[in-house]
N, C-alpha and C positions, 0 to 999 in steps of 0.2 A: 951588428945585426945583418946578416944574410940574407932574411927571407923580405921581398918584396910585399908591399902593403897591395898592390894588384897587381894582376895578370895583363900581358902584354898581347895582343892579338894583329894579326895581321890585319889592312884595311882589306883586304878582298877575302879574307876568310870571315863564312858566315856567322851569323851569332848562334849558337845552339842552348838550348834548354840547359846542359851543364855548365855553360859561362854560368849560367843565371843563377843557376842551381850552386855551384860555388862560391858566389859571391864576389868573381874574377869583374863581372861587367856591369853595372847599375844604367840604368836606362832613365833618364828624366828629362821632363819638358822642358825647353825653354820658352821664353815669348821672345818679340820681334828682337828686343835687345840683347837679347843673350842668356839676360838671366835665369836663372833657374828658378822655375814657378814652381810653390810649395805644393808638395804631397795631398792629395785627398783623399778621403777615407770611406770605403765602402759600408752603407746604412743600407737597412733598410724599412720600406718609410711608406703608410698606409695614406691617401689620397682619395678623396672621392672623387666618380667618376667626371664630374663637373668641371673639376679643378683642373685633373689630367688633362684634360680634351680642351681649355684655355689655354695652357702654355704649350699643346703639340700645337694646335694653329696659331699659335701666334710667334712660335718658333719654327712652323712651316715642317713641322712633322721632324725634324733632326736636329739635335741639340734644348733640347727641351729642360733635359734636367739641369744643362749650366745655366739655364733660362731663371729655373727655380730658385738655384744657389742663390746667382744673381740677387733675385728677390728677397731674400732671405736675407742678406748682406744690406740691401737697400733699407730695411724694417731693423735692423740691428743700430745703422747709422740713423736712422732718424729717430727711435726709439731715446737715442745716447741727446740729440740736440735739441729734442724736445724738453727734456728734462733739464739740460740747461737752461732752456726759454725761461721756464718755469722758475727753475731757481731762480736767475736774474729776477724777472718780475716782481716773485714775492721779497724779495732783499729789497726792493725797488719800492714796494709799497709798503714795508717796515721803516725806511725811512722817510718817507714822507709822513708818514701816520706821527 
């Protein structure tokens, strides 16, 4: 095989639209250690006005929607440990009965 899997670019040559556009350069976050934080995906997502205006101040007007995520993730993870509680107990109170 001849053809390279990507394109080689110089570090002082800028990035233009047709890197991106060929698929020569992928762009992605990392966090502090390095790794590569997964993809997220553009929705779009009705809020009442209430809702909005609690997580701009209390994300001080910038970052507001990781704010959300955030939350959304928090209600997923407690949503999963409740229902274990739950299970445990009632196993819990089958055997004792």
């Amino acid at each position: 095989m001849s053809k390279k899997s990507t394109t080689k670019i110089a570090d002082d040559t800028p990035i233009s639209q047709a890197d991106l556009d060929r698929g020569g350069l992928i762009l992605r976050k990392r966090g502090a250690s390095g790794a590569v934080l997964p993809a997220k995906r553009r929705i779009n997502i009705f809020l009442d006005n209430a809702t909005l205006e609690y997580f701009k101040n209390k994300a001080g007007g910038r970052g507001y929607q990781t704010l959300i995520n955030e939350t959304l993730k928090q209600a997923m993870q407690t949503e999963t440990l409740e229902s274990v509680v739950r299970k445990t107990i009632r196993e819990e109170l089958r055997k004792a009965a």
